[in-house]
C-alpha positions in Angstrom: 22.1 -86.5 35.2 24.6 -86.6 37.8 24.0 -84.9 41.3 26.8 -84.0 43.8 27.0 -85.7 47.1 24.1 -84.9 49.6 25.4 -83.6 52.9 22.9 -83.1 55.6 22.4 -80.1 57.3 21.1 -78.6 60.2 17.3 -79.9 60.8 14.9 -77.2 59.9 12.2 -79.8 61.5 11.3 -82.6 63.8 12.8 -86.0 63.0 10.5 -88.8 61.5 10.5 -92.0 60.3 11.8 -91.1 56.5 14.3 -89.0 57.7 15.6 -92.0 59.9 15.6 -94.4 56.6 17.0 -91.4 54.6 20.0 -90.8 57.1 20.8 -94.6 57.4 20.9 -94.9 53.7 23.8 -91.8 53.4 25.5 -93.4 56.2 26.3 -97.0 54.4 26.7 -94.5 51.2 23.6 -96.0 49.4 23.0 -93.9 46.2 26.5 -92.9 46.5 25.3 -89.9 49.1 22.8 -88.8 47.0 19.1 -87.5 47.5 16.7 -87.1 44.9 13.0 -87.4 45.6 9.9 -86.3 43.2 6.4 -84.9 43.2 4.3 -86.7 40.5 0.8 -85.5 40.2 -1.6 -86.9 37.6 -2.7 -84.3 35.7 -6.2 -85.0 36.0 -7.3 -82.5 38.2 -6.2 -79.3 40.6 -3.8 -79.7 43.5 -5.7 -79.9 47.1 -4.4 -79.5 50.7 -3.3 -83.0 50.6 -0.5 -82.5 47.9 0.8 -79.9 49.7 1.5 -81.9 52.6 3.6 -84.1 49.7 5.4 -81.1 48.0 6.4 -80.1 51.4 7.8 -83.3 52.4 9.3 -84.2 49.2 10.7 -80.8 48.3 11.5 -79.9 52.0 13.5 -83.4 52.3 15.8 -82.4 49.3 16.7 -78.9 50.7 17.5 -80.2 54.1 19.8 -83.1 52.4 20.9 -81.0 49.9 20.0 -83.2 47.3 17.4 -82.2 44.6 13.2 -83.0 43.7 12.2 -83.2 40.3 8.4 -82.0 39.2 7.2 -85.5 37.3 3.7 -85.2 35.7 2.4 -89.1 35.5 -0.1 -88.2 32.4 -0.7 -91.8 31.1 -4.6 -91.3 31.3 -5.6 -89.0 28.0 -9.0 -89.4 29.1 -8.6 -87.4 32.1 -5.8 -85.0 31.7 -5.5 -81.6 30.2 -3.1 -78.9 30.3 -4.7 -76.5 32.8 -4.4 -78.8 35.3 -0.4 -79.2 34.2 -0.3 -75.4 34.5 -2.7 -75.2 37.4 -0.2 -77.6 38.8 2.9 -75.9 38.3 2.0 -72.5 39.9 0.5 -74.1 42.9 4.2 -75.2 43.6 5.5 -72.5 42.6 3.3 -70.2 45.2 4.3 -72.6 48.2 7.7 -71.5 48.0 9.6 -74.6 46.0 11.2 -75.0 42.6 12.3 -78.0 40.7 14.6 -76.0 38.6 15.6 -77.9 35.2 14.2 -81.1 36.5 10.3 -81.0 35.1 9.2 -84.4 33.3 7.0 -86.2 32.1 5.7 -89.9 32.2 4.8 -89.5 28.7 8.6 -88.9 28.1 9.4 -92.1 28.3 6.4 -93.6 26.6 9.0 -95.1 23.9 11.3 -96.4 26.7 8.4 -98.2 28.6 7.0 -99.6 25.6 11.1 -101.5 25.0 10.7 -102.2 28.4 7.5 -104.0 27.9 8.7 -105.9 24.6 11.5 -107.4 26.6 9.8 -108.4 29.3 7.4 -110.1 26.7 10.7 -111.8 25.1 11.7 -112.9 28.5 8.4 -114.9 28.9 7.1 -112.1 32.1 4.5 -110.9 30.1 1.3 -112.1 27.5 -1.4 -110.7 25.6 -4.7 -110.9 27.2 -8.0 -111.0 24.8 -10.2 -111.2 27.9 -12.8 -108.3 28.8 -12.5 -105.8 31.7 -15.3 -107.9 33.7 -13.5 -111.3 32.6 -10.1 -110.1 34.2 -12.2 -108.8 37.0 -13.4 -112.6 37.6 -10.1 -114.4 37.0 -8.8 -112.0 39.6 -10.0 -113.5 42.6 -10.6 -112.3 46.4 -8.7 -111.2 49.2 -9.7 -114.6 50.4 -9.4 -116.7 47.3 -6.7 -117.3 44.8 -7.4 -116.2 40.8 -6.7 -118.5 38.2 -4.7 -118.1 35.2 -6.7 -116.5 31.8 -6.5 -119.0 29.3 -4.6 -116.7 27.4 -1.6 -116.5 29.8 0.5 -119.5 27.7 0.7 -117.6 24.4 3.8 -118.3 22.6 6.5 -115.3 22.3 6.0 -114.7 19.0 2.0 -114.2 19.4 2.5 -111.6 22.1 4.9 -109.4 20.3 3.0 -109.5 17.2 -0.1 -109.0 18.9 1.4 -105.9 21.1 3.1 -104.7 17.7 -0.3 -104.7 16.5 -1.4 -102.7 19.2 0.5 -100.4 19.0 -0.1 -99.7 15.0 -3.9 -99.3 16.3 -5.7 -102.7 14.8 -7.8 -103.4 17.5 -10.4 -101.4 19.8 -10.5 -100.2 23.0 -10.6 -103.1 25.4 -10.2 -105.6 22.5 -6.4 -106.6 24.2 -4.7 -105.9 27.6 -0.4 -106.8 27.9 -0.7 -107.8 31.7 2.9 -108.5 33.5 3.3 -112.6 33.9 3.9 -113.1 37.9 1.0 -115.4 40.6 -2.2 -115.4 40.5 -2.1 -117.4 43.4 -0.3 -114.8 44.9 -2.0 -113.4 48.2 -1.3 -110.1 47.1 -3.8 -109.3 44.6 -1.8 -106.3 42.6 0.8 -109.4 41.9 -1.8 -111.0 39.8 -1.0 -110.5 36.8 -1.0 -106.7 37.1 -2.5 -105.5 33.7 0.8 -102.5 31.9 -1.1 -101.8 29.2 -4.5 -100.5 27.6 -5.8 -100.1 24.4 -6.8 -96.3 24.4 -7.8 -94.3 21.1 -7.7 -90.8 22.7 -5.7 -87.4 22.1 -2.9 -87.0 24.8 -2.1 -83.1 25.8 1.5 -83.9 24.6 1.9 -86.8 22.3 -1.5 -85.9 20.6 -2.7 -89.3 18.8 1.0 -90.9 18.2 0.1 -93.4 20.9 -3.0 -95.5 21.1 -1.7 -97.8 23.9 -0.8 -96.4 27.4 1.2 -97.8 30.4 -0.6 -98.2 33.7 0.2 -96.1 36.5 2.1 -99.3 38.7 4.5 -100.3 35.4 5.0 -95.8 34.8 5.5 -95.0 38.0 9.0 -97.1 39.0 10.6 -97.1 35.9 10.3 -93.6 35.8 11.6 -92.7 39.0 14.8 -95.2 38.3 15.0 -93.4 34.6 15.6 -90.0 36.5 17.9 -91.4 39.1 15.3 -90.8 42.4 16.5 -92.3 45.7 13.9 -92.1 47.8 10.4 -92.7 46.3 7.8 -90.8 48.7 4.4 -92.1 48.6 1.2 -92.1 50.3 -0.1 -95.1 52.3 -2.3 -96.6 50.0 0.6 -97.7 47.6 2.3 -99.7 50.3 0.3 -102.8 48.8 1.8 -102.1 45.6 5.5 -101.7 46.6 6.3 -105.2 46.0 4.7 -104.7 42.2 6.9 -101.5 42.2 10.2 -103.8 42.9 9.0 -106.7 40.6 9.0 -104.3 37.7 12.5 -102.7 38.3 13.9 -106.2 39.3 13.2 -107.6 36.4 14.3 -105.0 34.2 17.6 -104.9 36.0 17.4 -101.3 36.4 18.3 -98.6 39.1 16.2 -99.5 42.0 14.8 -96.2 43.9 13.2 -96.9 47.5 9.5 -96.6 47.8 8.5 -95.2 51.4 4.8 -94.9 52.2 3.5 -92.3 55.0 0.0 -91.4 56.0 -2.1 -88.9 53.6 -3.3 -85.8 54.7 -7.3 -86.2 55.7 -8.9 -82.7 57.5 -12.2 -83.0 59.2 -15.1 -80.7 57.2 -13.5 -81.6 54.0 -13.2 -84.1 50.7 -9.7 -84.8 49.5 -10.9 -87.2 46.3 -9.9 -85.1 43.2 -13.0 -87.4 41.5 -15.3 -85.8 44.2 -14.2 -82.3 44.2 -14.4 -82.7 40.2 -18.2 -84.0 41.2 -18.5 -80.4 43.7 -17.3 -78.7 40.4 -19.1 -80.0 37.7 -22.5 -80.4 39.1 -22.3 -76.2 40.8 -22.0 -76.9 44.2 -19.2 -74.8 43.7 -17.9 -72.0 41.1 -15.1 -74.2 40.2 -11.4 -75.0 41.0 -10.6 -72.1 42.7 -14.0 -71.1 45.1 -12.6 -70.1 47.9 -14.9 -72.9 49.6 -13.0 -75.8 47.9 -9.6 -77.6 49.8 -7.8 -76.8 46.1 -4.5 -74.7 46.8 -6.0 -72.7 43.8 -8.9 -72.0 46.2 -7.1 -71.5 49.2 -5.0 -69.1 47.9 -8.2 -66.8 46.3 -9.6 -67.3 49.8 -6.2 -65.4 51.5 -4.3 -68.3 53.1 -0.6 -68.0 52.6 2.0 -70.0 51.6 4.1 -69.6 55.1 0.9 -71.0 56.7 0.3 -74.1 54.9 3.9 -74.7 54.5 3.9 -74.4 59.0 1.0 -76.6 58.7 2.5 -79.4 57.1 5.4 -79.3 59.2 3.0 -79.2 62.3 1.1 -82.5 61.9 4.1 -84.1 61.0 4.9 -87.7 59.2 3.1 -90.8 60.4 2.8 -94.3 59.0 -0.9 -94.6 60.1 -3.8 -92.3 59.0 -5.8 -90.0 60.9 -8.0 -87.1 61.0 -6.8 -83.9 61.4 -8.8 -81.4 62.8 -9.4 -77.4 60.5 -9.1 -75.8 63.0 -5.5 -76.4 63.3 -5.1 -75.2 60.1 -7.2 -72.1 60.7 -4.9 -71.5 63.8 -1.6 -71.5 61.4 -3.4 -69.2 59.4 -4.6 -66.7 61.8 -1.2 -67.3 63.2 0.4 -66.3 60.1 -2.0 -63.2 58.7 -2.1 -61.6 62.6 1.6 -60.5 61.7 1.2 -59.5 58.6 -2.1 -57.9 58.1 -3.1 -54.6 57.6 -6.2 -53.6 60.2 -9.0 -51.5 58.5 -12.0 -50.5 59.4 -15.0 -52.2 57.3 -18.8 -52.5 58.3 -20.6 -55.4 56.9 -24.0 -54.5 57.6 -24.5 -50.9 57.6 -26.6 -48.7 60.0 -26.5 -45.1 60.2 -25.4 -42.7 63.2 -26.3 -39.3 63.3 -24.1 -37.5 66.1 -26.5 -34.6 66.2 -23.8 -32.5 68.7 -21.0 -32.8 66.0 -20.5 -30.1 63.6 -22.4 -30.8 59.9 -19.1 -29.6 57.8 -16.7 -30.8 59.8 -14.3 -33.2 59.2 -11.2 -34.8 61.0 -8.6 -37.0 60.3 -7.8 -40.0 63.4 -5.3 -41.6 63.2 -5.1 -45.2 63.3 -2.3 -48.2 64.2 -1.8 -50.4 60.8 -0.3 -53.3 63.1 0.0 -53.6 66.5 1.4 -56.6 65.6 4.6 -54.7 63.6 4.5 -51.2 64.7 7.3 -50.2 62.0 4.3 -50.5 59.7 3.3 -47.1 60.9 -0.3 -45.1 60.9 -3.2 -43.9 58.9 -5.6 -41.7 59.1 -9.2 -42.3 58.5 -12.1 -39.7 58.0 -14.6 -38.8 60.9 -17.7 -36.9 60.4 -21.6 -36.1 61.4 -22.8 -39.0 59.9 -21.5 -43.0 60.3 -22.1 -46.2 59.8 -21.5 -48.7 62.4 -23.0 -52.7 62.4 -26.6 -53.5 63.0 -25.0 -55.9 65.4 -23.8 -53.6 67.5 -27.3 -51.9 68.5 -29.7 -53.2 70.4 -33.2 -51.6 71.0 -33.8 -53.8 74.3 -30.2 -54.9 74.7 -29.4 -58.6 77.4 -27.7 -58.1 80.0 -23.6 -57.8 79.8 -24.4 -56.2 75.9 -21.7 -53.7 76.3 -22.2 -51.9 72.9 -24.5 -49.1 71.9 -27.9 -49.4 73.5 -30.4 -46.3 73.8 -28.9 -44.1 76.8 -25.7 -46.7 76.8 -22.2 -45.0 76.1 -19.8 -46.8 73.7 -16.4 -45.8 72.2 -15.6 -45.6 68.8 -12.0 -47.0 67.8 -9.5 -44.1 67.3 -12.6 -41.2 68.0 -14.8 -40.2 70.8 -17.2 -41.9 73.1 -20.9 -41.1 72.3 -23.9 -42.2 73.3 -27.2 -43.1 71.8 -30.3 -40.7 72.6 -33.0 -41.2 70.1 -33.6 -44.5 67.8 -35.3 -43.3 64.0 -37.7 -46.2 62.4 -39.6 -46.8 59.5 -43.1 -45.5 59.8 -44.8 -48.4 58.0 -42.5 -51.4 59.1 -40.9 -50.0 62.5 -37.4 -51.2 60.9 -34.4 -48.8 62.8 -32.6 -46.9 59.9 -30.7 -44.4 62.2 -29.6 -44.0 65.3 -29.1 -40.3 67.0 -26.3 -40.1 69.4 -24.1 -37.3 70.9 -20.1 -37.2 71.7 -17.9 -35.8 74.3 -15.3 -34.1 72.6 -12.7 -34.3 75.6 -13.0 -38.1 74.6 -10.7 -38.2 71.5 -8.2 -41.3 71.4 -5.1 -40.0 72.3 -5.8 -36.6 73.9 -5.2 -36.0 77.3 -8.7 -35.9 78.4 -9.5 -39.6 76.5 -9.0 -41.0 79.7 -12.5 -42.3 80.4 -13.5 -45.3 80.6 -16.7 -47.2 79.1 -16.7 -50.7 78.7 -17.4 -51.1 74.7 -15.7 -50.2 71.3 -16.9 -50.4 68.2 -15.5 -49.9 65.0 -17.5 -47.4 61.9 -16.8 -45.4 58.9 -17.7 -41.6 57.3 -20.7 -42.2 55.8 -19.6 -39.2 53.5 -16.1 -41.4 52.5 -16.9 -44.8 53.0 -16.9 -47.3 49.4 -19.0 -49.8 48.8 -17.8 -52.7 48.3 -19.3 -56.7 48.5 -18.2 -59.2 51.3 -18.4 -62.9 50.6 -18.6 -64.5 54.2 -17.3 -68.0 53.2 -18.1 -71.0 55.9 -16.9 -74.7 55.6 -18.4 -77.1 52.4 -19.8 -79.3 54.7 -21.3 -79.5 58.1 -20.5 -83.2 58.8 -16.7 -83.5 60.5 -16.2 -86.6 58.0 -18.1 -86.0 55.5 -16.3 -89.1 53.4 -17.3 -91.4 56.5 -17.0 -94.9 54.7 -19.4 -96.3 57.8 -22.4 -93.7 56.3 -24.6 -94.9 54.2 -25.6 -91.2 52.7 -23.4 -89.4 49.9 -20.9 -87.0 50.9 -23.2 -84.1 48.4 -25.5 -84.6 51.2 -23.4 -83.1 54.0 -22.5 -79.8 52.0 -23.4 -76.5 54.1 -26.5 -74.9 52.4 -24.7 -71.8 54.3 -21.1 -71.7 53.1 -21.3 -68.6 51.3 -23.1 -65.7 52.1 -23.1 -62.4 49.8 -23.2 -58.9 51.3 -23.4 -56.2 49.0 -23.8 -53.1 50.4 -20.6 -53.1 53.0 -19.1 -50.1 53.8 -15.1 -49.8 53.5 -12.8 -47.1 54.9 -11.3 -45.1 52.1 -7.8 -46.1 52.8 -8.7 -49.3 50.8 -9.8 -47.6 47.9 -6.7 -49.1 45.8 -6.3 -52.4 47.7 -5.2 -54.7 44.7 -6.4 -58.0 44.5 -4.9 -60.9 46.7 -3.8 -58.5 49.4 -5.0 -59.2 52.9 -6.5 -57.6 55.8 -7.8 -57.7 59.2 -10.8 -56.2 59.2 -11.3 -55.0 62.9 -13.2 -57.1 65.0 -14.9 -59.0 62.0 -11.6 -61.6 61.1 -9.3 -61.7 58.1 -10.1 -61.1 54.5 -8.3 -61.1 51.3 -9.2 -59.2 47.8 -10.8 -61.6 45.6 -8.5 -62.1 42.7 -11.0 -62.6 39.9 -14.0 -60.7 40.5 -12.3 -57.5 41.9 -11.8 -54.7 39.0 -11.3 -51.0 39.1 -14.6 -49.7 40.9 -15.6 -52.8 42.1 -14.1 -54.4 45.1 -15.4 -57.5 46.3 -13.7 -59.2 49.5 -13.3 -63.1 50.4 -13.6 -64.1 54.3 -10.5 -66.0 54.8 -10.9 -67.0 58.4 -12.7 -65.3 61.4 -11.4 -64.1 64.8 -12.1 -66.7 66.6 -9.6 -69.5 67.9 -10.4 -73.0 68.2 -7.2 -74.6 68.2 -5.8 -72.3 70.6 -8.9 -72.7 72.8 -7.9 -76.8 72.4 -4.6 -76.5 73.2 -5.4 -74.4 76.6 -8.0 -76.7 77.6 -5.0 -80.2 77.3 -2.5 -77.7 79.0 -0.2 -77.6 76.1 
């Protein structure tokens, strides 16, 4: 299908090295001034941080040249595909904020065209038959150091290896019985140019094509020929396919075909994480994790059930850029975008995660007042609410202490400490349990001339706390989600151990008796909030129901990256 004309327009980002190869390539009017890139996942598992460093580079690249990105599903591996990762897929782009329009594909659309492809290129005397086992081919393959040598198979007359493939195809033989491997060096010091196998003999259901094919295309001969059949430009892909660019061009060389350009930039590693779909399928599949979508995992299905945003990630990738050489990059940068991101946008409530009674003994018993509170002092035009104040609180266990250090400026017994948006009181008898001597209620008295906002409020003490009525507070569960693992590098090739045995014994922590201001009584799931001095937290999208709200940690309070960026004087 025929594009119009790409015309750049005004950067929305830095320059980088694509950008540079894309803008040279329009100015000698390669393409004929078009740009078309594509994101072409394999099906074989959920989407992680990773791709969306890819979806934003490849869909962000079309809108700033105007040009267009097709969605391309590369599902030539039955054995591992199914269609809730297709769909999984799809609304994970979707939710970042990019659409490919009437451009979604498949590789297995062109199964019939690669298989012609193939037949030529055995007619043309590129490509044989090979009756040699996985571990034989393995052998004949040779080293980075030494050359392979040719299977004794490789001479096969035309004639045997279309009839052979044709026989293939019509499903004679067994799995592994026969390989069609391209005919190019074994000598060659590049090892993915010897002899690249393009097809396998593989009797399983495909999601699409159910059981018309028993022979599927390898990745390296699917990959190119698909991008040339749908007229791509500019091939994006990660660094580890550099060594098999020259494969890419041998294929579409030979074929004479439309010849896209494959550029290679640096993946996406973060430190405290796994980006290996196979592993997080291991995470999943052996319980470490709920599945897909925990809130724990580096899946765009689990950030988004944890609260991140899509304006976040989307900063995020833009932030740490396009290299040509990988690298670590740190969470906490990520964590910054994030709290970047939800401190404009987020609600502020008043929560308490582990609950301990106040009794203000001075404060009338049927009384009841309504304070009012800022929703965003971030946005002000978000307005105010009012939250209900009464006889009886709850504040946070962390916020007493019996026999409090030095500098603890919250309540202690005969200490003064405000609450937010009510009155200063002060703590003058501490109630425990006979039996164990545990504190369940702490007796205080207020100063009524304190109320936030009167014109008496004016004193000063040096803490605030936030609470809720115990009389209208909801319960509601708190899931206080950590990282997966408590190694930076988890993956470290140089250790000797398993990533499994880096994962944080403490990444999630369930509380179930929280306490929740009443404003939040309807909060639908997915919404976010900050809850006051605790961090930012999001309505769990599948375990929330009517009457039962449970809430996902999505990030705390607390700035690292900022604290990094202060200490190099940025």
């Amino acid at each position: 299908m025929k594009t119009p004309p790409a015309d750049k327009t005004e950067s929305p980002g830095p320059s980088n090295f694509i950008k540079n190869i894309i803008d040279e390539d329009l100015k000698n009017n390669k393409n004929g001034g078009r740009v078309n890139t594509r994101f072409p996942p394999e099906p074989n598992g959920y989407l992680h941080i990773g791709h969306a460093k890819s979806i934003c580079l490849n869909f962000g690249i079309a809108a700033e040249y105007q040009g267009l990105c097709n969605l391309r599903f590369d599902d030539t591996n039955p054995n591992k595909e199914e269609e809730e990762y297709v769909n999984s897929i799809m609304e994970d782009v979707r939710w970042l904020g990019f659409d490919w329009g009437d451009r979604l594909y498949y590789a297995s659309d062109y199964f019939e065209q690669l298989y012609q492809w193939a037949v030529r290129l055995i007619k043309e005397g590129k490509a044989y038959v090979d009756s040699l086992s996985a571990e034989e081919i393995r052998k004949h393959r040779g080293t980075l150091t030494q050359p392979g040598k040719d299977s004794p198979f490789r001479n096969r007359s035309r004639e045997e290896n279309l009839n052979l493939f044709e026989r293939m195809r019509a499903g004679e033989f067994e799995d592994g019985t026969h390989v069609l491997r391209a005919k190019i060096d074994m000598t060659s010091p590049n090892v993915n140019m010897r002899d690249p196998v393009m097809y396998r003999i593989l009797h399983a259901t495909h999601h699409r094509t159910g059981d018309k094919w028993c022979i599927y295309p390898m990745y390296d001969f699917t990959h190119g020929q698909s991008d040339s059949l749908e007229g791509i430009t500019h091939s994006i892909c990660t660094l580890e396919f550099e060594d098999h660019r020259p494969l890419y061009d041998w294929y579409i060389d030979a074929l004479a075909i439309h010849h896209p350009r494959q550029i290679e930039f640096a993946r996406l590693n973060l430190t405290y994480t796994v980006m290996s779909k196979r592993k997080l399928l291991q995470l999943v599949q052996e319980k470490y994790v709920s599945g897909w979508d925990d809130p724990r995992m580096p899946t765009i299905a689990g950030l988004r059930r944890r609260g991140y945003t899509p304006e976040a990630i989307r900063v995020f990738c833009e932030r740490i850029g396009v290299a040509k050489s990988n690298s670590i990059v740190d969470i906490a940068l990520l964590e910054y975008c994030l709290r970047e991101n939800l401190n404009l946008r987020s609600p502020r409530v008043m929560v308490v995660l582990r609950p301990l009674r106040v009794i203000i003994t001075n404060y009338p018993e049927s009384q009841v007042e309504q304070m009012e509170a800022i929703n965003n002092p971030e946005d002000l035009s978000t307005g105010s609410r009012t939250v209900p104040f009464s006889r009886a609180l709850y504040i946070e266990q962390d916020d007493f202490r019996e026999d409090p250090p030095k500098k603890f400026f919250r309540l202690a017994p005969g200490q003064e400490v405000r609450l937010r948006y009510a009155y200063i009181i002060k703590c003058e008898n501490v109630i425990k349990d006979d039996k164990t001597g545990e504190i369940i209620e702490i007796h205080c008295t207020y100063d009524p001339e304190t109320k936030s906002g009167s014109p008496q409020s004016s004193r000063m003490v040096k803490g605030t706390i936030h609470w809720v009525s115990a009389a209208h507070a909801i319960e509601a569960e708190v899931r206080l989600y950590d990282r997966l693992f408590v190694k930076p590098n988890p993956d470290d090739a140089k250790d000797s151990s398993d990533f499994r045995d880096h994962v944080n014994p403490k990444s999630l922590e369930t509380l179930t008796s929280c306490r929740i201001e009443p404003s939040l009584a309807d909060a639908v799931p997915g919404s976010r909030y900050q809850f006051e001095r605790l961090g930012y937290f999001c309505v769990d999208s599948v375990d929330s129901a009517p009457g039962k709200l449970v809430f996902n940690r999505t990030v705390s309070l607390r700035d690292t990256w900022a604290k990094i960026e202060k200490a190099q004087g940025k």
